[in-house]
LUMKOL-703776 format. One record per residue (C-alpha): x, y, z. Coordinates in steps of 0.1 Angstrom, whole numbers, plus 5000, padded with zeros to 4 digits. Layout:
BEGIN
ATOM    xx    yy    zz
ATOM     X     Y     Z
...
END
This chain:
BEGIN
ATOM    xx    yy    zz
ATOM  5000  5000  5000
ATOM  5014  5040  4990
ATOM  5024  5060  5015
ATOM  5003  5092  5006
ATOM  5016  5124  5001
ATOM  5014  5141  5036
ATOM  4991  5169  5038
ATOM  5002  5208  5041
ATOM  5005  5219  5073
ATOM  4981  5248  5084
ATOM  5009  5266  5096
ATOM  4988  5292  5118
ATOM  4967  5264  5137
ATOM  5001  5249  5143
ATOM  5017  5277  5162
ATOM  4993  5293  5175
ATOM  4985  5259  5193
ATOM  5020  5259  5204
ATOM  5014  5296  5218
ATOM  4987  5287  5236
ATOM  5006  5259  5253
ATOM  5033  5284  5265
ATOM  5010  5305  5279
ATOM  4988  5280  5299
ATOM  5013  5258  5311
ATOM  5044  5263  5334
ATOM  5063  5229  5337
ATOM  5090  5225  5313
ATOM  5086  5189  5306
ATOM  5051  5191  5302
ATOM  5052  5219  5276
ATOM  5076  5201  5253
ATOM  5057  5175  5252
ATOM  5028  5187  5242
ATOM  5048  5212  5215
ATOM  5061  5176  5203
ATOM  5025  5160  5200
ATOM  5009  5191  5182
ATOM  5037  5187  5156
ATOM  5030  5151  5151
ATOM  4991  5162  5142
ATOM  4999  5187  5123
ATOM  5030  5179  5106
ATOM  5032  5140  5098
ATOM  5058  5140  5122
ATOM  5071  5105  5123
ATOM  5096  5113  5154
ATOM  5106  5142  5169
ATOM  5131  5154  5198
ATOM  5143  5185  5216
ATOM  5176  5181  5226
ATOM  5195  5207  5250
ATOM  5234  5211  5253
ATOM  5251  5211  5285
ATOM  5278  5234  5290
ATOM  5291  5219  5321
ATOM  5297  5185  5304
ATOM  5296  5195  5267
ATOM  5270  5169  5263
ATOM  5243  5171  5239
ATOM  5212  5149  5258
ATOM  5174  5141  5242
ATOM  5154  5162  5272
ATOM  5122  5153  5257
ATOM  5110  5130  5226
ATOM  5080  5119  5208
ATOM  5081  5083  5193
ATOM  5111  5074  5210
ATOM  5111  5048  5246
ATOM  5126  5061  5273
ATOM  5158  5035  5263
ATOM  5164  5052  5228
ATOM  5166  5086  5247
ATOM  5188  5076  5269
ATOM  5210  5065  5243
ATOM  5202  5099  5221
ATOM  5236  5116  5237
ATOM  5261  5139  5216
ATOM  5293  5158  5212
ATOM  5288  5192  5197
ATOM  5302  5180  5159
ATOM  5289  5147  5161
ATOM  5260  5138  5142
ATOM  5239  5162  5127
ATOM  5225  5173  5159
ATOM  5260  5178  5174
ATOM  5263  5198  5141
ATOM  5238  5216  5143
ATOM  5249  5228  5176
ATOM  5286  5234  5162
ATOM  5275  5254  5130
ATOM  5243  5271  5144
ATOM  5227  5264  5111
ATOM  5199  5238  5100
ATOM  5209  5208  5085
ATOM  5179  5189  5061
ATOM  5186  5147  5052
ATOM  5159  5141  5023
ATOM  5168  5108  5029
ATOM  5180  5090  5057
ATOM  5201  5064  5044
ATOM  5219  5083  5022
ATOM  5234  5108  5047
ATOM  5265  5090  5064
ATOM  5265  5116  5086
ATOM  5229  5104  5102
ATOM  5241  5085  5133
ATOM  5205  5073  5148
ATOM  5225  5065  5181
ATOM  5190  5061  5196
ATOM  5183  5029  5177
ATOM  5147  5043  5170
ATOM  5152  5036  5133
ATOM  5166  5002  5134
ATOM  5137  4983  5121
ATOM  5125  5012  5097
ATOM  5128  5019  5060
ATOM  5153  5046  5061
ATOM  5151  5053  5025
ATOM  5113  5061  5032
ATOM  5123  5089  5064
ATOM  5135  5126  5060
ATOM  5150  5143  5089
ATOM  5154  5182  5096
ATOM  5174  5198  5125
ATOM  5174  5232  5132
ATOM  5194  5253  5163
ATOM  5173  5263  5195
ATOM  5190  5297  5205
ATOM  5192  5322  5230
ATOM  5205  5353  5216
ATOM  5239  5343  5196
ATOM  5244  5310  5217
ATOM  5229  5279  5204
ATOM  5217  5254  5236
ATOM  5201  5233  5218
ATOM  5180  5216  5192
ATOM  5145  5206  5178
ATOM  5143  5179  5148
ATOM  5118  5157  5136
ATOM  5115  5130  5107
ATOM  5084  5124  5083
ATOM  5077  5094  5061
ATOM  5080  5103  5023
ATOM  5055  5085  5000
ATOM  5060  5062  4980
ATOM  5044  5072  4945
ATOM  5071  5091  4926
ATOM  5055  5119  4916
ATOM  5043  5130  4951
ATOM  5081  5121  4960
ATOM  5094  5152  4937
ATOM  5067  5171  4954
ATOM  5073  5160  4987
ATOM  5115  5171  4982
ATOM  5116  5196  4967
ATOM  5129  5232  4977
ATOM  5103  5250  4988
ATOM  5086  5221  5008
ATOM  5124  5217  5025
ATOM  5124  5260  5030
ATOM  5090  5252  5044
ATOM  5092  5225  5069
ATOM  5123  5246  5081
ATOM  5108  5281  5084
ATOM  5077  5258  5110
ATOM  5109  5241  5128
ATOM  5127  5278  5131
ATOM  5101  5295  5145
ATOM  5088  5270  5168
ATOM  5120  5267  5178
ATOM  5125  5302  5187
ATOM  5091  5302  5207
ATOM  5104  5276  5235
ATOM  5139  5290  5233
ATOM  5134  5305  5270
ATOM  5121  5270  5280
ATOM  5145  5254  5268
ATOM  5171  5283  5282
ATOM  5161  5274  5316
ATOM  5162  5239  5317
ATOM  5194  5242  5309
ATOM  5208  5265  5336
ATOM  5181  5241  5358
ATOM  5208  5211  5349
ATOM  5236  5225  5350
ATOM  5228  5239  5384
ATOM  5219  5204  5395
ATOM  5245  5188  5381
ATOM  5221  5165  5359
ATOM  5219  5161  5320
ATOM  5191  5136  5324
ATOM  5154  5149  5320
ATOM  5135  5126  5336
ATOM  5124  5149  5370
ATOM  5107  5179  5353
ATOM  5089  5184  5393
ATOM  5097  5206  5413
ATOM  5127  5220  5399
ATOM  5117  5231  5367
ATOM  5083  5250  5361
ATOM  5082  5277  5332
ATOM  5067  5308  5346
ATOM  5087  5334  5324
ATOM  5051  5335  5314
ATOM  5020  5343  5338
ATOM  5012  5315  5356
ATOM  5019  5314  5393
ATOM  5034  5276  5400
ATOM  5026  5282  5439
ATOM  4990  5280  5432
ATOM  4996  5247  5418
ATOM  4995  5213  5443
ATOM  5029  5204  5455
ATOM  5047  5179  5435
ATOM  5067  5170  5466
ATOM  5045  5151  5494
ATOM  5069  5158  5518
ATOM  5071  5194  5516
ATOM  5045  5222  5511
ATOM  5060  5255  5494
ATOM  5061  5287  5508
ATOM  5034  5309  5490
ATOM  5054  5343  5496
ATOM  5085  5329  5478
ATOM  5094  5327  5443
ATOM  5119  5301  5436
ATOM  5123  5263  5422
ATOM  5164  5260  5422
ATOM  5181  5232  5440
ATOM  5192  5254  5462
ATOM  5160  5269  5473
ATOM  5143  5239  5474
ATOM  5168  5230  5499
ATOM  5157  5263  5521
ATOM  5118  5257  5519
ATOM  5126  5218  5534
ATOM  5141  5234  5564
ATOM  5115  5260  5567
ATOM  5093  5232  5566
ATOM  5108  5214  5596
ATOM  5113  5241  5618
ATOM  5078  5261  5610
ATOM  5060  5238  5638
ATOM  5076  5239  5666
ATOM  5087  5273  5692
ATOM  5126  5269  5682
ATOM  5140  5303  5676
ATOM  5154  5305  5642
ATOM  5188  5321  5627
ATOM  5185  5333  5590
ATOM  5215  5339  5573
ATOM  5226  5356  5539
ATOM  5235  5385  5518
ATOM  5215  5418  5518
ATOM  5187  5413  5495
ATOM  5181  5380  5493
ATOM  5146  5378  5510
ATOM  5154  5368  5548
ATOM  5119  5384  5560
ATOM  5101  5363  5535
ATOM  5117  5335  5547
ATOM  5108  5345  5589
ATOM  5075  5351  5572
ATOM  5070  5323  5562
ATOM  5080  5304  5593
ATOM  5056  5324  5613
ATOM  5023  5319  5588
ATOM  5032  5281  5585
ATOM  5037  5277  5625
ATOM  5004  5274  5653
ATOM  5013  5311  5662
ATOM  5000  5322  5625
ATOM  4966  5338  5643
ATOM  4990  5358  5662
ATOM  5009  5389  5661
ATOM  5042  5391  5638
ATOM  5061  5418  5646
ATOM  5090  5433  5625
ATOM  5123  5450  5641
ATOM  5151  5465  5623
ATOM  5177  5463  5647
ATOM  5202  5484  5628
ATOM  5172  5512  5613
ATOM  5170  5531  5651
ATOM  5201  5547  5674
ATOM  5208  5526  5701
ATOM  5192  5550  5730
ATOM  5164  5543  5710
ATOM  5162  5506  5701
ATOM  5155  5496  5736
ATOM  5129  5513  5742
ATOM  5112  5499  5713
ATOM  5119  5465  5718
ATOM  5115  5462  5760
ATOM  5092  5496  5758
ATOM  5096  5520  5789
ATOM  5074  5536  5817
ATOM  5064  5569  5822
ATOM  5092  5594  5832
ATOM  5118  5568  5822
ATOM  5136  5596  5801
ATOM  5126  5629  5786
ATOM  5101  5628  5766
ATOM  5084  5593  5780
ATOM  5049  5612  5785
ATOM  5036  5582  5787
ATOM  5041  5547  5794
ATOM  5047  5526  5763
ATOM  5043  5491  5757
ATOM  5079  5478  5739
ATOM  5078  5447  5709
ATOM  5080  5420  5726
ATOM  5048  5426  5744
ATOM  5029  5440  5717
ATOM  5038  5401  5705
ATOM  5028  5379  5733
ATOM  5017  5349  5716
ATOM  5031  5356  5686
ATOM  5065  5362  5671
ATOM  5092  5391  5671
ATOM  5118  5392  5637
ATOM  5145  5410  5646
ATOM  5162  5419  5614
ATOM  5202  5429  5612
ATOM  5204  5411  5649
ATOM  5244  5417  5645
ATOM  5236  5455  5642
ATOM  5227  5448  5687
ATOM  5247  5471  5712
ATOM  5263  5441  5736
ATOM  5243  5456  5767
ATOM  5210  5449  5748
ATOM  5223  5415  5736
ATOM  5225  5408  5774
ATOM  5185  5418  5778
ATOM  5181  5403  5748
ATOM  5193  5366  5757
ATOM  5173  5369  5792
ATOM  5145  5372  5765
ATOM  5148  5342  5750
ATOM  5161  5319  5778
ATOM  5135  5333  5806
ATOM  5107  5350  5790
ATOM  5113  5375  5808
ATOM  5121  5414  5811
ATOM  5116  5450  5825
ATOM  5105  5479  5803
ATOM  5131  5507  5805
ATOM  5131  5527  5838
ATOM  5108  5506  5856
ATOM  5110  5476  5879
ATOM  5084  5456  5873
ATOM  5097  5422  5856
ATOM  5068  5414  5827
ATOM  5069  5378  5810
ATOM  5062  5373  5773
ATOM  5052  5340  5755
ATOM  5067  5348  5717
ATOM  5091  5326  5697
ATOM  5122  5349  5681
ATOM  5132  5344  5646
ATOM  5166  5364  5638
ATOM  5189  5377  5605
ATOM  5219  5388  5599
ATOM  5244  5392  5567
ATOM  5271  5396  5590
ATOM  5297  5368  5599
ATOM  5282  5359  5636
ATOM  5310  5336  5647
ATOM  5337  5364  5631
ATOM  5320  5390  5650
ATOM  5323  5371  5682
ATOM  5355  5364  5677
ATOM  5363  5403  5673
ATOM  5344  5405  5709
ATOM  5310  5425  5690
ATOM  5287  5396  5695
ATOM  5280  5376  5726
ATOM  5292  5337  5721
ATOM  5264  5332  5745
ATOM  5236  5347  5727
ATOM  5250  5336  5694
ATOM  5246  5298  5706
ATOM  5212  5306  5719
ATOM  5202  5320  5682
ATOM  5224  5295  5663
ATOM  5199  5261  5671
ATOM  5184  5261  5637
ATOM  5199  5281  5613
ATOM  5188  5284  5576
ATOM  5210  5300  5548
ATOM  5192  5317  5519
ATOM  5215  5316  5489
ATOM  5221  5344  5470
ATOM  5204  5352  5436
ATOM  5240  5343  5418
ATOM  5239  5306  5427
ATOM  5202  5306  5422
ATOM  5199  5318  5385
ATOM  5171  5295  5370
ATOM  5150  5315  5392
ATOM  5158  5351  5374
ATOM  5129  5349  5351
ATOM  5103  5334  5375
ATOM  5114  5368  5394
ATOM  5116  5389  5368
ATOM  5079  5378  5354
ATOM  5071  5385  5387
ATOM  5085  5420  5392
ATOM  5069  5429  5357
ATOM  5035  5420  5367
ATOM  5037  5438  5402
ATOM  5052  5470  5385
ATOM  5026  5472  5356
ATOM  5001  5470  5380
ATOM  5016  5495  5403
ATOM  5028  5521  5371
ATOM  4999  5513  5350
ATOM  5024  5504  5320
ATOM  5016  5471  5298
ATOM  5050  5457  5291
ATOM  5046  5419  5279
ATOM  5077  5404  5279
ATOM  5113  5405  5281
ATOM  5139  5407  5250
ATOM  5159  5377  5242
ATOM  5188  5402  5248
ATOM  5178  5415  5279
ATOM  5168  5385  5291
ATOM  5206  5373  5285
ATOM  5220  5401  5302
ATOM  5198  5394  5332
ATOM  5209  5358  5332
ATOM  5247  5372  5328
ATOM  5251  5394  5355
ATOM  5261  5390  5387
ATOM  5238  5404  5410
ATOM  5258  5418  5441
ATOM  5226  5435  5458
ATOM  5206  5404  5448
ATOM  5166  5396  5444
ATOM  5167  5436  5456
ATOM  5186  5446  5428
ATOM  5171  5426  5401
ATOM  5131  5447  5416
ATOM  5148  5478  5411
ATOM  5160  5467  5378
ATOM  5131  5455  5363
ATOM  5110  5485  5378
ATOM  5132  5510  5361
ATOM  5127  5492  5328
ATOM  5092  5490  5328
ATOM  5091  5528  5338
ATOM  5112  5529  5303
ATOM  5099  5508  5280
ATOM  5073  5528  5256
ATOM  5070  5493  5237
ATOM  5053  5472  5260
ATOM  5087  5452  5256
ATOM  5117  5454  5281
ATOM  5148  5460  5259
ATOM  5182  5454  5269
ATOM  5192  5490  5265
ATOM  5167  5495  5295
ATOM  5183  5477  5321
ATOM  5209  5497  5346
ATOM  5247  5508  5332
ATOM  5257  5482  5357
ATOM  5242  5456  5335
ATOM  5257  5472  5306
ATOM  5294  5455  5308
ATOM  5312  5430  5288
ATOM  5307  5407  5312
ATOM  5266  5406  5313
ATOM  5260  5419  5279
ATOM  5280  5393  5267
ATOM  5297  5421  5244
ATOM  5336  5419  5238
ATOM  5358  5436  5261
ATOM  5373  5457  5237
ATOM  5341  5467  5220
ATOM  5340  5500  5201
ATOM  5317  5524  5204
ATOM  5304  5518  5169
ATOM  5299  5480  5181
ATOM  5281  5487  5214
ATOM  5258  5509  5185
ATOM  5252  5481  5162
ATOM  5244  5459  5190
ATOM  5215  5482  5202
ATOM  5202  5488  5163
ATOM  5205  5451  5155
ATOM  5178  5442  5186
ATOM  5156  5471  5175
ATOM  5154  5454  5142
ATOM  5151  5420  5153
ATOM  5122  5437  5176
ATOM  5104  5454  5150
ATOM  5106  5423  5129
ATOM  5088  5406  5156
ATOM  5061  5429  5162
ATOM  5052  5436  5123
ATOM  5053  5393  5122
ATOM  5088  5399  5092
ATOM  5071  5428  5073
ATOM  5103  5444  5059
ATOM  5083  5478  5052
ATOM  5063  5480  5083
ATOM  5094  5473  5101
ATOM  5109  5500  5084
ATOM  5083  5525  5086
ATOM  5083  5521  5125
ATOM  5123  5522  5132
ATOM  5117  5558  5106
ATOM  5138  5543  5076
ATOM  5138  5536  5039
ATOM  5130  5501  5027
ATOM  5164  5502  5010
ATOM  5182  5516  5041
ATOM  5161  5488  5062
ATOM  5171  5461  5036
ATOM  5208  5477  5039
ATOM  5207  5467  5076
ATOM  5190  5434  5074
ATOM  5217  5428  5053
ATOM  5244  5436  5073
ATOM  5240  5421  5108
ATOM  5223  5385  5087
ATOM  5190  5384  5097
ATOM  5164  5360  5079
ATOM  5134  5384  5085
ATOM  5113  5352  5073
ATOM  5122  5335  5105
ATOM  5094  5356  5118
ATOM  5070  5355  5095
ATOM  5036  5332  5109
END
């Protein structure tokens, strides 16, 4: 019996399927396999993989499949240069097999093909990037048919061009998925993609994955924190533990990293939640001043006591007192202080009375405690009376695949609060984010994105909108000894590729928005190599 000739794609049911899958779903996993099985409907798509590229091991792994068993993925592994896909990778270009048994090049290390008519398969690769770096690749492979002159049909240029120009620009839509599964396994230390949960959700778009049921049975996420590293996951397991019981609780790390959310989060997930959480920054107030807001003070106690004041840790009797910047503490309050948490008890300033308080303290610092005792400016006895449970919140730098949760995150809060409708985040900016640093962490990065939203007049966030500090060789990804002229052409060639975008590869609505000629637009196009049918539906 003929294989018939397959039918034509419709193109726009095909990707706007895919779009729709983006939007509405936020595990990685989950949305490449459904990208995968809306190819195989629409395209005769025989088999199909995404493949992503592991820096850290210079691997080339098969993350998800269609048609393939779990054994031919795990077989599916590449060298950049090896294979087609490894080529692919290499070269940056699309490679297209008409046939699969002519192409020695065609390893089929999965074995998928084994008992197949190769001379019956065609195969097309094309590069998954992010910005100038390819991290991997999508392919598939389709049956040709069998009468001859649906054959020539079937081959020839323009239904090659074709089936590449649907790869290309689906490829380019899960780019940022595929982006963050990467860092995800490099992070972890893992090229295999068989955990997608709870490491790996994709909410660069505008779902919320807290709202959905916890993958883990053993631990229930935080709903004030936004994070699904290793690393964090590691945090919201000990704030698990410890939320249940009265231990007081030491959390450590840098400045802007989130330590209140974390005490936060402790006190809502603890049997004190019905009960008064009060905040104290132990480094905001001079020190004449601190105690009397955290022991409070009687009438007549000093000048200007007109009254007699209740201090914070009555006002939370029941409840509990975070004391933020605890290392900030002059060592005669440290003294009062460890009375507090050992007895229960104390005396408001200038009185005599001694009052008792049922609370439960939860502390942070970013300071070196057991440095600072050492150097004789932090009790050793109050620092082992703090130091029962401590918990360590990493810094944004060693958290990274959580950069785009928070920065989708940050967008939505500031359009809301700056009435401004930015949509997303360019592939440039969204590699500069991912680049830099972040000394003044999760802090840093709201400020950041709430400047660029004040900015943008595009409803897109450009990379020419982020800080100056963002704006190095190192984040931008730009050459150290960059010109002026090149720093120049790097801004005009993401306006193009933006207006491109936006005008779906009109060349002369492109041009008439950037304010130039079609010649002078076709002039640039030109020069910085772009295919403006990549983005063409």
């Amino acid at each position: 019996m003929k294989t018939p000739a397959p039918e034509k794609p419709d193109t726009i049911k095909l990707l706007a399927e895919v779009s729709r899958t983006l939007d509405h779903q936020e595990d990685i996993n989950k949305i490449f396999r459904q990208v995968l099985s809306i190819m195989s409907e629409h395209m005769n798509m025989k088999r199909g993989m995404i493949t992503i590229l592991n820096r850290d091991t210079d691997e080339i792994v098969i993350n998800e499949s269609f048609g393939l068993s779990e054994e031919e993925e795990a077989r599916g592994r590449y060298k950049p240069g090896e294979g087609i896909i490894g080529n692919v990778v290499k070269t940056g270009r699309h490679i297209v097999v008409p046939r699969i048994d002519e192409e020695p090049m065609f390893l089929d290390r999965t074995g998928s093909r084994n008992n197949l008519r190769t001379s019956d398969l065609c195969f097309a690769c094309v590069p998954v990037q992010s910005g100038n770096e390819v991290i991997g690749t999508l392919s598939a492979d389709r049956s040709l048919p069998d009468d001859e002159d649906c054959r020539k049909n079937t081959s020839d240029k323009d239904s090659t061009e074709e089936l590449v120009d649907v790869l290309s620009i689906i490829a380019a839509m899960i780019s940022q998925a595929v982006r963050i599964k990467q860092i995800d396994q490099e992070e972890s230390g893992s090229n295999r993609h068989a955990s997608p949960a709870p490491d790996s959700p994709f909410s660069y778009y505008r779902e919320d994955p807290y709202q959905n049921a916890d993958s883990d049975e053993n631990m229930s996420r935080p709903a004030n924190i936004i994070g699904n590293s290793k690393a964090m996951l590691a945090v919201f397991r000990m704030i698990d533990k410890i939320s249940p019981t009265n231990a007081t609780a030491l959390i450590l790390g840098e400045s802007g990293v989130g330590k209140e959310l974390v005490a936060s989060a402790i006190h809502f997930k603890s049997h004190r939640s019905d009960q008064p959480f009060i905040k104290f920054n132990c480094a905001a107030l001079p020190e004449s001043i601190v105690e009397s807001e955290l022991f409070g003070h009687e009438k007549g106690a000093f000048t200007g006591a007109t009254a007699t004041r209740q201090g914070r840790f009555e006002l939370a009797d029941g409840g509990t007192v975070f004391l933020d910047e605890i290392g900030e503490l002059s060592l005669s309050i440290q003294a009062k202080l460890l009375r507090i948490l050992q007895e229960k008890e104390f005396e408001r300033v200038g009185g005599s009375k001694t009052m008792t308080t049922d609370i439960r303290v939860i502390a942070a610092t970013n300071r070196d405690l057991e440095e600072e005792v050492g150097n004789g400016n932090f009790r050793e006895d109050l620092y082992y009376r703090l130091n029962i449970f401590p918990i360590t919140v990493p810094p944004l730098r060693e958290r990274k695949s959580d950069i785009l949760l928070l920065a989708d995150y940050f967008v939505e809060k500031y359009n809301a609060i700056n009435f401004k409708g930015v949509r997303r985040i360019s592939t440039r900016a969204i590699d500069m984010l991912m680049r830099y640093h972040w000394p003044g962490n999760v802090r840093e990065l709201e400020n950041c994105i709430e400047r660029a939203i004040i900015l943008s007049e595009d409803s897109v966030i450009h990379g020419y909108h982020l800080p100056p500090t963002l704006q190095t060789a190192e984040s931008s990804g730009t050459p150290a000894t960059g010109s002026l002229q090149q720093r120049l052409d790097a801004i005009e060639h993401e306006m193009i590729i933006e207006a491109l975008k936006r005008t779906k590869g009109n060349m002369s609505k492109a041009a008439r928005e950037l304010g130039l000629s079609e010649r002078v637009m076709g002039l640039r196009v030109k020069k910085f190599g772009i295919d403006f049918r990549k983005y063409r539906p």
